[in-house]
N, C-alpha and C positions, 0 to 999 in steps of 0.2 A: 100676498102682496110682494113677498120677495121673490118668489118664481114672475111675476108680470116685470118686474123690473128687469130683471136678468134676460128673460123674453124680448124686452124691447131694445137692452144693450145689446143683444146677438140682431136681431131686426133691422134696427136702425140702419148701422151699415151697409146689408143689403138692400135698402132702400134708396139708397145715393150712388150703390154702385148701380145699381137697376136703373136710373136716369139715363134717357137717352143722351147719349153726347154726341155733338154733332161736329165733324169734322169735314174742314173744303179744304180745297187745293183753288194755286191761282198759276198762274205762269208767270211770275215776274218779270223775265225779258223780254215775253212780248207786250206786256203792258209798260214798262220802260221803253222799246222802241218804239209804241203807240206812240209816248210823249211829243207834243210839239217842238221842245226845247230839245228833241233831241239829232232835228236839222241844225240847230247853232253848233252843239257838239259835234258831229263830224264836220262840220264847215271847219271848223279852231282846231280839232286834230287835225284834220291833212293840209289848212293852210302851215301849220308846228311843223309835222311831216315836209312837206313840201320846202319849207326855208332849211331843215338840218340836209334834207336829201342835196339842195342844191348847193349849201357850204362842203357837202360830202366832196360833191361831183369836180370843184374847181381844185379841193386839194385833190383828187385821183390822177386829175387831169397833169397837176402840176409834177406829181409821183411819176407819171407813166414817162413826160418827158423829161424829167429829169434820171429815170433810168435808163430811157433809150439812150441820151446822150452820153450818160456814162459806157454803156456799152459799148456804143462807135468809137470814144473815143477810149477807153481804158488802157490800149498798148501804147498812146503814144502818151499818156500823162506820165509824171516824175508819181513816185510812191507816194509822196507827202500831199499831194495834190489826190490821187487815188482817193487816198485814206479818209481824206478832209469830203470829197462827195461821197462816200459811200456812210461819211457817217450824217450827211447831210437827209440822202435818202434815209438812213434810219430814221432818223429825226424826224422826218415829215410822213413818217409810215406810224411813228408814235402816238402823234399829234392825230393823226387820223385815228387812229384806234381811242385816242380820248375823247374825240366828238362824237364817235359813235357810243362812246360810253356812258359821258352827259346827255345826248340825244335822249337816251334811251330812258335814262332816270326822268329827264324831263319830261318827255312824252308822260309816261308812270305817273308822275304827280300831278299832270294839269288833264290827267283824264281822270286822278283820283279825283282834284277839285271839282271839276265840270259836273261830274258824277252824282258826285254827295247830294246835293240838293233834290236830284230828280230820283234817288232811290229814297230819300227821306219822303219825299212829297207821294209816292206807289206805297213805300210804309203805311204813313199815315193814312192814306186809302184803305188799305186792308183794313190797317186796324178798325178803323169807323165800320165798314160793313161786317168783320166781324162782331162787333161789340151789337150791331145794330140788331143781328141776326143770330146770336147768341150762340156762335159756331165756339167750341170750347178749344180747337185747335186748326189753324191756316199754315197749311205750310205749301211749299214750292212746287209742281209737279217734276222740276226737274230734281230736287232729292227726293222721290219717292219713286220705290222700287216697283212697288205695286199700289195703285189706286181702285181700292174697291165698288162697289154697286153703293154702298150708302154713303162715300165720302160723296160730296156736292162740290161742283167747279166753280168757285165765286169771281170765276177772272170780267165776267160779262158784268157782273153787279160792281168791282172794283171798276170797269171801265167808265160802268154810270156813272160812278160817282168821282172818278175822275173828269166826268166833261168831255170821254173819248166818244 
């Protein structure tokens, strides 16, 4: 009796490891670009893009002539006069490099937000067909270095069940 039990404590384990495990791979950004919702998104990115490029463009504009001018005229200004545009031009070369600095955080965050719902909503897709399909691990084809002959590609069954 005690050799069967000892038998079945060494057994057992190899029994669970002996289960087939099934492991898929999906592509998430192309099932993310499938997304309907993800024409609004780049519409809202590049109309954001589009207003900081063109606040960009009026202060360059304004930089450029106000250092041409400075240029033409620099010999004939008094020093104090000099001094006072040339910190003028700093000033507005500052300013520039803060909008592209906000710009850019901005952009960052309203592509985080925009984002979030449509990688939650591809989640929750995986997750449903793997649970559905008893895949024991879904992971990205773009982190996987190597995808073997028995991993299975569930990107077509995520799209079903997305509605793509």
């Amino acid at each position: 009796m005690k050799k069967l039990i000892i038998l079945l404590m060494v057994l057992l384990p190899l029994g669970v490891v002996a289960q087939e495990m099934k492991i898929a791979h999906v592509n998430f950004n192309s099932l993310l670009s499938a997304l309907p919702e993800m024409a609004n998104f780049e519409k809202s990115m590049a109309d954001l893009r589009e207003m900081y490029d063109k606040e960009l463009k009026v202060m360059q504009d304004e930089h450029t002539k106000k250092y041409e001018d400075f240029v033409r005229q620099q010999d004939e200004l008094t020093e104090n006069i000099r001094l006072r545009r040339m910190q003028e031009i700093q000033d507005l070369q500052e300013r520039m490099e803060n909008v592209v600095n906000v710009a850019t955080q901005d952009l960052q965050q309203k592509q985080q937000e925009l984002l979030q719902p449509m990688q939650e909503k591809v989640s929750k897709a995986i997750q449903q067909v793997a649970e559905e399909n008893k895949y024991s691990y879904v992971g990205d084809t773009q982190m996987f270095y190597y995808v073997g002959n028995n991993a299975i590609d569930a990107t077509e069954q995520v799209r079903r069940k997305l509605g793509l």
